[in-house]
MARZA-793172 format. One record per residue (C-alpha): residue number from 0; residue in three letters; x, y, z. Coordinates in pm, 1 decimal, padded with zeros to 6 digits. Layout:
<pts>
NUM ALA X Y Z
...
</pts>
This chain:
<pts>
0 UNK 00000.0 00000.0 00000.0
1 UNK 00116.7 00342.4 -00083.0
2 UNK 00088.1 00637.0 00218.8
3 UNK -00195.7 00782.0 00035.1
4 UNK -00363.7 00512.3 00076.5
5 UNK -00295.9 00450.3 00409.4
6 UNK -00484.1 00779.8 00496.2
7 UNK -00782.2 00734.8 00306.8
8 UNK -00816.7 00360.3 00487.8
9 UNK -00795.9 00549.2 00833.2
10 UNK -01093.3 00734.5 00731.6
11 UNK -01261.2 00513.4 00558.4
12 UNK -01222.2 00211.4 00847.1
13 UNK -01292.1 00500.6 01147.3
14 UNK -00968.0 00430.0 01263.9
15 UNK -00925.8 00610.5 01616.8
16 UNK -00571.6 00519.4 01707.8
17 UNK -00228.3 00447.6 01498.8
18 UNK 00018.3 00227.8 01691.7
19 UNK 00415.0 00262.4 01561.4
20 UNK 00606.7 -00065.9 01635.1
21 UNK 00970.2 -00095.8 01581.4
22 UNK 01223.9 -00392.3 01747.3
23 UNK 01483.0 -00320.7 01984.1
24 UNK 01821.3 -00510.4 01945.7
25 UNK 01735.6 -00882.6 02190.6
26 UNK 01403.1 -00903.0 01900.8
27 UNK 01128.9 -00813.2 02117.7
28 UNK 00844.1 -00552.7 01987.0
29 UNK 00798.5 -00189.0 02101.7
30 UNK 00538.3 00073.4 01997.5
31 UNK 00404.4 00362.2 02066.6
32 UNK 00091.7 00538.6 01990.7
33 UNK -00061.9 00853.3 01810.1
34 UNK -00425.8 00995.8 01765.0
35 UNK -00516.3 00865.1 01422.2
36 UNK -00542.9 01245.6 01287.7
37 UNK -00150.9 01277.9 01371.5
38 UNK -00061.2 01016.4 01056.0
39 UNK 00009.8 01230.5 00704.2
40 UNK 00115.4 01101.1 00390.8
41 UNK 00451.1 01370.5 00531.4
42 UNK 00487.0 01147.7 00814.1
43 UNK 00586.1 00844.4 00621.9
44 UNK 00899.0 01049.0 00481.1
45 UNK 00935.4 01276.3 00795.9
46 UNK 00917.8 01048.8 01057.6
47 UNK 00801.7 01039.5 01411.7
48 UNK 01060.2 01131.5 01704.4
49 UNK 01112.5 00886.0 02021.9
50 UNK 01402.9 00860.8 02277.1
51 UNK 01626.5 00587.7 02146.5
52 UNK 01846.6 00576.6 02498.4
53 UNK 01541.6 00353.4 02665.8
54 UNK 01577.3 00098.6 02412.3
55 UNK 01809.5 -00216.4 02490.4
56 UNK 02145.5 -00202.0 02321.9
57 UNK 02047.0 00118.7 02155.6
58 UNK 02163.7 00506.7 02223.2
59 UNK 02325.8 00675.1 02472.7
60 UNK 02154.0 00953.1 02704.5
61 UNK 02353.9 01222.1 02524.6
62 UNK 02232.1 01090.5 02142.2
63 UNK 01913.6 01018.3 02261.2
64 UNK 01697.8 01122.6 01958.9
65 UNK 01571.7 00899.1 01681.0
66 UNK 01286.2 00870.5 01425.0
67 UNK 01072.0 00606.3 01343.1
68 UNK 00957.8 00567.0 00913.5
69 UNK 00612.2 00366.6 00931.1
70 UNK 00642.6 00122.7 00656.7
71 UNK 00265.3 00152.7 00456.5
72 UNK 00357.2 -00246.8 00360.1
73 UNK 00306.0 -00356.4 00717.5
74 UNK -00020.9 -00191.6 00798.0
75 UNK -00282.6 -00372.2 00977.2
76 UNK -00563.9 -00331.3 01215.9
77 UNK -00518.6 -00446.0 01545.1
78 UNK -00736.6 -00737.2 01671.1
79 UNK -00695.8 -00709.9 02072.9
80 UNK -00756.0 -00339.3 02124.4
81 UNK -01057.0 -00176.8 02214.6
82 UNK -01045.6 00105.1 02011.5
83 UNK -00990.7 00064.6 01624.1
84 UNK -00619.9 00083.9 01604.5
85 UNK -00426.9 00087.6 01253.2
86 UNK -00035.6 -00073.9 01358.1
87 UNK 00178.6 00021.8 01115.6
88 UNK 00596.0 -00157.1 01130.1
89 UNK 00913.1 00078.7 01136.8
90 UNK 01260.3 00120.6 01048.1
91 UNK 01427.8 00370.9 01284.3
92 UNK 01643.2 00644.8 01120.0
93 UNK 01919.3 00885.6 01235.2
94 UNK 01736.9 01218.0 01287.2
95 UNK 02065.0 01411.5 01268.9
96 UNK 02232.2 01217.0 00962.1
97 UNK 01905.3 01085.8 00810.0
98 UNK 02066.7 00754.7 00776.8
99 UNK 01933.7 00445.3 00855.3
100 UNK 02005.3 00335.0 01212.3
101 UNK 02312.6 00073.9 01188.6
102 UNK 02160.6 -00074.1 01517.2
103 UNK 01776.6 -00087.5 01407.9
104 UNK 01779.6 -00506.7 01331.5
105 UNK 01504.2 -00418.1 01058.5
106 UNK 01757.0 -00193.3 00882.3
107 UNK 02015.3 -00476.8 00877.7
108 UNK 01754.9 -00698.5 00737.4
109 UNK 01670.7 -00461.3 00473.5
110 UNK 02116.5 -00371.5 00405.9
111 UNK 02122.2 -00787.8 00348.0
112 UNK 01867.7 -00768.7 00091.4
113 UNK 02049.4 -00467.0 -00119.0
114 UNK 02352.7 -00703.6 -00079.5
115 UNK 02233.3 -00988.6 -00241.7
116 UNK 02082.6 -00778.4 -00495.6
117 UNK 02438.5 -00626.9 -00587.0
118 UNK 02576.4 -00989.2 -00597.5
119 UNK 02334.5 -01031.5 -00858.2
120 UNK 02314.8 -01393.6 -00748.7
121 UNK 01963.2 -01346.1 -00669.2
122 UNK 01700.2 -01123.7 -00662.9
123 UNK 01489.9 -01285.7 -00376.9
124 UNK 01588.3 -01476.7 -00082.0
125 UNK 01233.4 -01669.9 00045.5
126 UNK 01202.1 -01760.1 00433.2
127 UNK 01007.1 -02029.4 00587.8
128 UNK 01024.3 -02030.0 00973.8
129 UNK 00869.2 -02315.7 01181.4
130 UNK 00831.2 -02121.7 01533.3
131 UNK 00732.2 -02402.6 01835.3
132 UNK 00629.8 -02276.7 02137.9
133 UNK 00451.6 -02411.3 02461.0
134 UNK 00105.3 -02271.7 02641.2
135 UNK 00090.8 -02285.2 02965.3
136 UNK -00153.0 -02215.4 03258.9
137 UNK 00089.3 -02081.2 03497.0
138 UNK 00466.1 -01947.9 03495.3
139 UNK 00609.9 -01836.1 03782.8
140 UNK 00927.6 -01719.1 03878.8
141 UNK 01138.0 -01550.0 04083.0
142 UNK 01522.3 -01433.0 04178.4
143 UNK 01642.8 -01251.6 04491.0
144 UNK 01937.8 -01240.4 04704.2
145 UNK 01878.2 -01554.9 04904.6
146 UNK 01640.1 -01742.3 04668.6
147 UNK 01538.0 -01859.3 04308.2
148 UNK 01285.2 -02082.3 04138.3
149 UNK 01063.5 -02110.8 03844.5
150 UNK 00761.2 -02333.2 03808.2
151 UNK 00555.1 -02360.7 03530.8
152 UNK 00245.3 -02582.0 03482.9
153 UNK -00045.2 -02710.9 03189.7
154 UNK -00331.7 -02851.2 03238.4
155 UNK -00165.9 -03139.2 02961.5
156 UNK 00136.1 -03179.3 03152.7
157 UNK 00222.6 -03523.7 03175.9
158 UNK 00315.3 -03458.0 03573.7
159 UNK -00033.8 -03372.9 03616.5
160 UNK -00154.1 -03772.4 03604.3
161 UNK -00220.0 -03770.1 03954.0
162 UNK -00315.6 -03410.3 04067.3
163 UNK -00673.8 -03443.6 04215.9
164 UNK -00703.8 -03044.0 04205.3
165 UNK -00921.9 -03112.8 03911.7
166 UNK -01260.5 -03198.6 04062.3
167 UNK -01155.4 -03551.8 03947.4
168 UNK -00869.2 -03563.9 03717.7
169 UNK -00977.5 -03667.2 03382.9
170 UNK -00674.0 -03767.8 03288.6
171 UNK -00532.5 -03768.7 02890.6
172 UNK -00241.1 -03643.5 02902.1
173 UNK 00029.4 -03624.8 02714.2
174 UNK 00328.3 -03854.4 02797.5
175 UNK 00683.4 -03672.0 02744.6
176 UNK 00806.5 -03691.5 02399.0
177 UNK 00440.0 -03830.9 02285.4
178 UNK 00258.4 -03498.0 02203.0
179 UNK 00311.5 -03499.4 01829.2
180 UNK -00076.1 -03528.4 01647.5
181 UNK -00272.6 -03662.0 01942.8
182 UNK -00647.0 -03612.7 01894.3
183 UNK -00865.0 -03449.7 02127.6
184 UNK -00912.9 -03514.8 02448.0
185 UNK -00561.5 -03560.2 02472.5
186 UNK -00507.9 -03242.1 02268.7
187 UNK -00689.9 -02981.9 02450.7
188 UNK -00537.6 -02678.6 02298.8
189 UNK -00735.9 -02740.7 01941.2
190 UNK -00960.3 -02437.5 01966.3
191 UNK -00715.4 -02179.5 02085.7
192 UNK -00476.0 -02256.3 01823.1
193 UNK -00732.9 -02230.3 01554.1
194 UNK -00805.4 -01928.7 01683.6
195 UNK -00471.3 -01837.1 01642.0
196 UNK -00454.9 -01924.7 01322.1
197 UNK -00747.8 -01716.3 01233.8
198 UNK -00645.7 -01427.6 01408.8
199 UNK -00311.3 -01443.8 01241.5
200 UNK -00550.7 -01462.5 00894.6
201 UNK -00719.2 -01175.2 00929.6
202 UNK -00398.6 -00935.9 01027.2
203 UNK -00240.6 -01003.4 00664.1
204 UNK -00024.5 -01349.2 00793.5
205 UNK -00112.5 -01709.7 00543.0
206 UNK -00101.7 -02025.9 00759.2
207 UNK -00018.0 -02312.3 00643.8
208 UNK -00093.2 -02555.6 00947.4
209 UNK -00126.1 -02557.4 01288.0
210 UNK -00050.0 -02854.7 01537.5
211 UNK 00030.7 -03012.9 01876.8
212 UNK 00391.9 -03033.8 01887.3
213 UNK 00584.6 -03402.8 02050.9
214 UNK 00642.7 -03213.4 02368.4
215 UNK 00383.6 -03245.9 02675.4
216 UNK 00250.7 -02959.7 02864.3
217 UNK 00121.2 -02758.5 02537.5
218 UNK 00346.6 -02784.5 02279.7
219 UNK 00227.7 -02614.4 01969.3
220 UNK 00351.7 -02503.2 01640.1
221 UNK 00161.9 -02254.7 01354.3
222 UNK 00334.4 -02234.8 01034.5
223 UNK 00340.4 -01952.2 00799.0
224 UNK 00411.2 -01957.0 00456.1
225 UNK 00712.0 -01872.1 00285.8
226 UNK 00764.6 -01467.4 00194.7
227 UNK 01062.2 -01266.0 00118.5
228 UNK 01353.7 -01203.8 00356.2
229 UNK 01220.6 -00898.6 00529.2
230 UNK 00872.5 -00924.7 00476.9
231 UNK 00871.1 -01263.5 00731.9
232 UNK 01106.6 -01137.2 00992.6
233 UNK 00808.6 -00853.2 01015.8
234 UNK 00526.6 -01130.7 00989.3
235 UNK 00719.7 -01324.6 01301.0
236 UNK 00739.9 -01030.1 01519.1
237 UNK 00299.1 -00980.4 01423.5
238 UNK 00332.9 -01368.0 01455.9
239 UNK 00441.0 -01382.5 01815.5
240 UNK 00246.5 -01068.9 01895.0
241 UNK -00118.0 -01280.4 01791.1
242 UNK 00039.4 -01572.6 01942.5
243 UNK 00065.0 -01463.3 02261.7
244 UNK -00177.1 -01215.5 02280.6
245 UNK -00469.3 -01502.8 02222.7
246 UNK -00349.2 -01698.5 02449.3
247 UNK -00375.3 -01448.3 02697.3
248 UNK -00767.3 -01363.4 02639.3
249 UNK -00812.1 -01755.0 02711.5
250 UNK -00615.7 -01714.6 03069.3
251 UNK -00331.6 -01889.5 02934.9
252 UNK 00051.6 -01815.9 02885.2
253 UNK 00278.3 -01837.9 02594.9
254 UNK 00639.1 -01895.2 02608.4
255 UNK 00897.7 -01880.2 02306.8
256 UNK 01180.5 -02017.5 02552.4
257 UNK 01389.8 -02280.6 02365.2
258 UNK 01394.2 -02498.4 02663.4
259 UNK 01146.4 -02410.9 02963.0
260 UNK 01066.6 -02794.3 03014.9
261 UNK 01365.5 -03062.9 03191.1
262 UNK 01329.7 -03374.3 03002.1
263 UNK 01095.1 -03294.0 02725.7
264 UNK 01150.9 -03182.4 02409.3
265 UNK 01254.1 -02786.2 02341.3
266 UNK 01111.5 -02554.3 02094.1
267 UNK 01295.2 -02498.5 01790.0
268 UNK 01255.3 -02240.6 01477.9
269 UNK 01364.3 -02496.0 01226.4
270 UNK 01409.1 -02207.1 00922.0
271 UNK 01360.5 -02315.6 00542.3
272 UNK 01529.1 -02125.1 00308.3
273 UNK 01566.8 -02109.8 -00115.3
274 UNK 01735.3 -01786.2 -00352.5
275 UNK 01500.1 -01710.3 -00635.6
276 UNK 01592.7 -01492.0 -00931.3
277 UNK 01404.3 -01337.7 -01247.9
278 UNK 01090.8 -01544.9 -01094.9
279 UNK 01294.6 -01899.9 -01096.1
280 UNK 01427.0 -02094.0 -00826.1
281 UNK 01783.1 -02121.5 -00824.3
282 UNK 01808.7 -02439.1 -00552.0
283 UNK 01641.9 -02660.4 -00757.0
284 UNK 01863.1 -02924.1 -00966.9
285 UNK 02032.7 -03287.3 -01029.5
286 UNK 02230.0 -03266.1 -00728.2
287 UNK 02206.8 -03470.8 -00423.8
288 UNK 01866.2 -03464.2 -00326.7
289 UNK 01786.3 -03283.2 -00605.0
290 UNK 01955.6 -02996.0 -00515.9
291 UNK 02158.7 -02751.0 -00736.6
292 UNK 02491.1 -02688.2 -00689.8
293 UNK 02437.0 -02342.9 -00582.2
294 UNK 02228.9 -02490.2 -00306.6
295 UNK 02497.2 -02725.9 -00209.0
296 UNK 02747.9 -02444.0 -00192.8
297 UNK 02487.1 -02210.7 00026.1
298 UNK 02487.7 -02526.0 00255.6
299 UNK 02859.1 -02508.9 00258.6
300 UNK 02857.2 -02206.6 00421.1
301 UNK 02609.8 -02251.0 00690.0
302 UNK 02761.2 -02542.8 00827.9
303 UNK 03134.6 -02382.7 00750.1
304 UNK 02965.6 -02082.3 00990.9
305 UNK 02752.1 -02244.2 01159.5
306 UNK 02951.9 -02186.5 01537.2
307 UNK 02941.1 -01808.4 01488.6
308 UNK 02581.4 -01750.5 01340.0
309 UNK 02466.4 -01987.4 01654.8
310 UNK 02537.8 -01707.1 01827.0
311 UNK 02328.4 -01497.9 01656.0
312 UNK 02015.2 -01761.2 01577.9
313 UNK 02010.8 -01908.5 01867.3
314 UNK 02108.8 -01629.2 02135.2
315 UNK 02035.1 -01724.2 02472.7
316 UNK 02174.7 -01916.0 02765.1
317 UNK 01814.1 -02133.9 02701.9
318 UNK 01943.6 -02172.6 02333.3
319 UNK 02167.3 -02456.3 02436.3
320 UNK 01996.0 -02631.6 02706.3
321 UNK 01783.6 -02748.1 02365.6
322 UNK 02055.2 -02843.4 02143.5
323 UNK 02177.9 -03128.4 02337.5
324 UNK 02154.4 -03523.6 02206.9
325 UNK 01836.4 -03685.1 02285.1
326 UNK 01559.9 -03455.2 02220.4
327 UNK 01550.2 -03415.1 01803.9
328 UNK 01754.1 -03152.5 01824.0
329 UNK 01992.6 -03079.8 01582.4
330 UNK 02307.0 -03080.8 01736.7
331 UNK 02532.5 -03233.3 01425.8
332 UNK 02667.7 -02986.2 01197.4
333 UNK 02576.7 -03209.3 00855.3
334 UNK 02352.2 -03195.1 00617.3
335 UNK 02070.2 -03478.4 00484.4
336 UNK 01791.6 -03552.1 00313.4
337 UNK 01487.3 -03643.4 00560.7
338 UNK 01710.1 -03664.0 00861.9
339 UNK 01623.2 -03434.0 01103.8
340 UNK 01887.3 -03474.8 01358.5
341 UNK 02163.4 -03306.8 01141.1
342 UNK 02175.8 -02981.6 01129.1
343 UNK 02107.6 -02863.3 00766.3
344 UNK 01794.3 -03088.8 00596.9
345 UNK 01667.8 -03130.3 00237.0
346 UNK 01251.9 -03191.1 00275.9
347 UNK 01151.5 -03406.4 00028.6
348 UNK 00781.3 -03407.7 00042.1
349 UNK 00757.2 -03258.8 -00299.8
350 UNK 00968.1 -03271.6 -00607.0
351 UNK 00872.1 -02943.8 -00809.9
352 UNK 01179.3 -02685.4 -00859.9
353 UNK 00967.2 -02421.5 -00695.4
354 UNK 00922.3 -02616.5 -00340.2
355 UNK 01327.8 -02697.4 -00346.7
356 UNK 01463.7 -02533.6 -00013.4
357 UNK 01708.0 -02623.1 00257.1
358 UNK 01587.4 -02616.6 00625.6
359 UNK 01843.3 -02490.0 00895.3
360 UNK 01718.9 -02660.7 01166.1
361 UNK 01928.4 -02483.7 01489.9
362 UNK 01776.3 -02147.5 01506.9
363 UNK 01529.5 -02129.2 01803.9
364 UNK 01241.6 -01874.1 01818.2
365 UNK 01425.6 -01679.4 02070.9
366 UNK 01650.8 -01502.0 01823.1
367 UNK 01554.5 -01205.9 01653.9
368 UNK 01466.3 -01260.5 01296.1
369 UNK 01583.0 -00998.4 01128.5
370 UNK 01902.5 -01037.6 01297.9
371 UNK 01884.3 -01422.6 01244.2
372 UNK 01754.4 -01430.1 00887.6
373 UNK 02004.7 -01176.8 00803.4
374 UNK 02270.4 -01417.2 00906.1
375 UNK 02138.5 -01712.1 00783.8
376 UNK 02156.5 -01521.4 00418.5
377 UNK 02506.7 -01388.6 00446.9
378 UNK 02624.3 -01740.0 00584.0
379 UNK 02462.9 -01906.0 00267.2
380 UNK 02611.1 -01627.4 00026.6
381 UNK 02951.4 -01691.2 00172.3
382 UNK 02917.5 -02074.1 00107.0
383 UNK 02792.3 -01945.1 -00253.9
384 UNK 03087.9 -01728.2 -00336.4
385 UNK 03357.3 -01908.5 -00240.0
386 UNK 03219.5 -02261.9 -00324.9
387 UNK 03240.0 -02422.2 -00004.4
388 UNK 03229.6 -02790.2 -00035.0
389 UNK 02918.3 -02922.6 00244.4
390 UNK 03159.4 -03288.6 00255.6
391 UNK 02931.7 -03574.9 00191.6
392 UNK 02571.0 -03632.2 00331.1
393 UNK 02512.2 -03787.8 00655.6
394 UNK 02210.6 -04030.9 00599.7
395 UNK 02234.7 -04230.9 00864.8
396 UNK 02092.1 -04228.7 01208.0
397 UNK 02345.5 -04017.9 01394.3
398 UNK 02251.5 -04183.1 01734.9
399 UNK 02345.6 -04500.7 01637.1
400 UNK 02709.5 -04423.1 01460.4
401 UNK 02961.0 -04608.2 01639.0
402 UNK 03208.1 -04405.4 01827.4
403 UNK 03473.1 -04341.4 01636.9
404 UNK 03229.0 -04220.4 01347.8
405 UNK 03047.8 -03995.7 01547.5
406 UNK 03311.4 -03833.3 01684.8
407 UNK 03402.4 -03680.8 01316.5
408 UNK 03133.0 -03501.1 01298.6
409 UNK 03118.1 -03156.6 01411.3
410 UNK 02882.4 -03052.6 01648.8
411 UNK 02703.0 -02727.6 01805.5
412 UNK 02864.1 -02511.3 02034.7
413 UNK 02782.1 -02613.2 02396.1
414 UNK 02708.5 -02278.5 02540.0
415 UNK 02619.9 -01955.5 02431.7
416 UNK 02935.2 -01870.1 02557.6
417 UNK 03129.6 -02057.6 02298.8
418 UNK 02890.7 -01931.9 02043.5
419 UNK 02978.1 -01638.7 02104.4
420 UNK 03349.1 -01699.8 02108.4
421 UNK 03293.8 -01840.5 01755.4
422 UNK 03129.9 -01534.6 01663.9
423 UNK 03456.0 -01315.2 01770.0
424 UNK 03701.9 -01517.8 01561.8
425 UNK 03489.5 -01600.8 01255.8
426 UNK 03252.3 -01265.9 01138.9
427 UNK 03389.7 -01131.5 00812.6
428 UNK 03135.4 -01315.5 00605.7
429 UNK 02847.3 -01083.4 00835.9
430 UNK 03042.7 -00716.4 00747.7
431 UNK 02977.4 -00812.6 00377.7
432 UNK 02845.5 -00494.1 00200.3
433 UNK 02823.3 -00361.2 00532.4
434 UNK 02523.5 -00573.0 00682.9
435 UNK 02644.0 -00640.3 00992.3
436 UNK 02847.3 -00340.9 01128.4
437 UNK 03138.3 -00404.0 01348.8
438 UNK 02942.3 -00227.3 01585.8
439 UNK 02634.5 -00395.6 01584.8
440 UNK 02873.9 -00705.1 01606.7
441 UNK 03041.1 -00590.1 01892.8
442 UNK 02741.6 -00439.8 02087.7
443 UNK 02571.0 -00794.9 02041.9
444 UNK 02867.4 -00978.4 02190.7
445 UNK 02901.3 -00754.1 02459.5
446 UNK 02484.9 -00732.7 02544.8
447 UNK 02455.3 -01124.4 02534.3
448 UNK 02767.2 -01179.9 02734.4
449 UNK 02717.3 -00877.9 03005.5
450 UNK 02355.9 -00929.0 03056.2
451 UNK 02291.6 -01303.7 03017.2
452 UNK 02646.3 -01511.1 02957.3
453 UNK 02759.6 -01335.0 03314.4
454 UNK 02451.6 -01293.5 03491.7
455 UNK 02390.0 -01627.2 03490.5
456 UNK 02720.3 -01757.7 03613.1
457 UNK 02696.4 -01554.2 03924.3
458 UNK 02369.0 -01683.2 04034.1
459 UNK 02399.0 -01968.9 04196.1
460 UNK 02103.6 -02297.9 04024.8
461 UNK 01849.2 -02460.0 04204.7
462 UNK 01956.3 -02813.8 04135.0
463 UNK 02276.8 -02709.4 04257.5
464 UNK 02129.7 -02682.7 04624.1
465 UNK 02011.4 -03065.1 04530.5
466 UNK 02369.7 -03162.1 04405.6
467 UNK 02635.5 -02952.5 04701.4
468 UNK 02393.9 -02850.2 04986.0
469 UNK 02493.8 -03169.5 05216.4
470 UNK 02850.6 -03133.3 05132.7
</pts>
């Protein structure tokens, strides 16, 4: 939609209230809001002022000043507010320069975009993300001096079997690691994912599917369709937004944690991903697994980077309590057809050129997308432009290689720590046609590792009050 446009629908729909939304540097959604008479077709070029020095990671007290540039693409009408509320989807810009801002993630989306476009390569890079995610009835928790503890709790969770707080426990629930498809009774969350999926409809997002997910105690996952780079890291931030926002008019929780559940299976963001040029997909060919060499090359390069974009697409201290053997997770850096415990995975459902795609199975739904689809791209372009060989195909069940096998093949970092280390000693391929400042590389390093990497280590676990108390 064009501004002009944008006006007349504010008039035309009664539109009382227009909400600005922008993402601050961790991926999680701010906004702010304006009477509806206050948006002009001047105001999309103009901007609208905000103080940038209360946003994580973002300005200093003393260059406080920014502007957000409403995007007339990204327009939609709220569906949880009471009055009629247009939301429109920013970029923030440098008031003083009138550059965009280097640390807005949406910008750096946007930057990889123009790059692949000067590699001429491609003109389009599609993304696919598969967000998981778990509804609760309760999450609690807590941290203070002298104590810590978080509980969480479903009316599915398989612990539940014998609670009689029920009024007589009916019981179906599902068993850990036995949540995938179950029918109702057993799935109880059929309704409010539906109307999820509706919801997500009618603000401008196309669903593909929705489903209980293998892990007990709610597991769910909605899937969008495919849509260009920067148009579906804006559809997962409205995503998460409907998500949890439904939930929450039922009197239930979401979380997008990786791993808020011991012994069950985590939520991933398993990401598919295919270049497109001139209206023709370029992964498609007679390859291994039908694959084009291109694609094999762009698979080179995520595995080849895959230690230091971890750190970007999956970017929590949660992010690795997921990734360990035993739960699905991808924790081999390899690539296969069907198998879904290496990293890197070729669906083969269909075989027309235009569904061809890899899925990078790591990223989590904790990262931020522009951020993480960004770097997911400039990984893949790497791989492309300086043909890195992906090694052979690993098609067997990685669980069951003997030792000395599975030992060859890499594996994830263990920590977000490490990731990060990774990301330190291996991030030319992300300062590409300046996507990734050295900056915005640095202030993500030093954000993750101040506020989460080290704040964690200091505080002393739960379990280890199980494991040392008695000593």
């Amino acid at each position: 939609m064009k501004p002009e446009e944008i006006v007349k629908m504010i008039k035309d729909r009664d539109i009382e209230i227009v909400d600005y939304r922008f993402t601050d540097f961790p991926g999680v959604w701010q906004h702010f809001s304006v009477p509806a008479r206050e948006l002009t077709v001047d105001t999309f070029e103009e901007g609208v002022g905000f103080d940038g020095s209360s946003i994580r990671g973002w300005q200093s007290i003393n260059e406080s000043d920014m502007l957000v540039k409403p995007d007339p693409a990204t327009a939609f009408e709220d569906p949880f507010f009471q009055h009629r509320t247009l939301v429109l989807t920013c970029s923030v810009f440098d008031p003083i320069t009138g550059e965009r801002y280097s640390r807005d993630p949406r910008n750096v989306a946007v930057k990889a975009i123009k790059y692949l476009e000067q590699t001429k390569l491609a003109d389009v890079a599609y993304f696919g993300p598969e967000a998981e995610f778990f509804i609760f009835d309760d999450a609690r928790f807590d941290q203070t001096v002298n104590s810590g503890f978080y509980l969480v709790d479903s009316d599915e969770g398989a612990w539940n079997s014998g609670r009689d707080e029920e009024g007589g426990n009916l019981g179906y629930k599902p068993r850990l690691k036995e949540g995938y498809f179950p029918c109702p009774p057993t799935d109880k969350h059929q309704d409010l994912r539906s109307e999820m999926l509706l919801t997500l409809e009618s603000v401008g997002i196309s669903v593909e599917t929705q489903h209980h997910e293998v892990g007990s105690g709610g597991q769910a996952e909605i899937d969008m369709r495919f849509a260009p780079l920067v148009e579906m890291a804006d559809q997962m931030m409205r995503y998460k937004y409907v998500i949890k926002n439904t939930a929450y008019k039922y009197g239930k929780t979401v979380t997008f944690m990786p791993k808020p559940l011991f012994g069950d299976n985590g939520s991933g963001m398993h990401t598919h991903f295919s270049l497109w040029k001139g209206g023709k997909p370029l992964f498609a060919g007679d390859k291994y697994a039908g694959l084009s060499q291109m694609a094999l090359h762009a698979i080179g390069g995520l595995l080849e980077h895959a230690p230091a974009l971890l750190a970007i697409t999956n970017p929590t201290t949660n992010s690795y309590k997921r990734l360990v053997p035993g739960y699905e997770a991808p924790v081999n850096l390899a690539y296969s057809r069907r198998n879904r415990s290496a990293a890197v995975r070729i669906p083969m459902y269909s075989q027309s050129p235009k569904a061809k795609r890899v899925e990078f199975r790591c990223p989590d739904p904790s990262c931020n997308p522009y951020l993480g689809f960004a770097a997911i791209l400039m990984a893949a372009l790497d791989g492309i432009q300086n043909k890195i060989d992906p090694g052979d195909p690993l098609d067997k069940d990685i669980y069951d290689l003997p030792a000395e096998e599975a030992a060859k093949v890499d594996k994830t970092p263990e920590s977000l720590n490490h990731a990060l280390r990774a990301l330190e000693a291996d991030q030319e391929f992300l300062l590409r046609g300046d996507v990734f400042t050295q900056d915005v590389i640095e202030t993500h390093i030093q954000y993750k590792r101040k506020k989460e990497v080290e704040a964690m280590a200091l505080r002393p676990h739960p379990y280890e009050f199980l494991l040392y108390y008695d000593i």
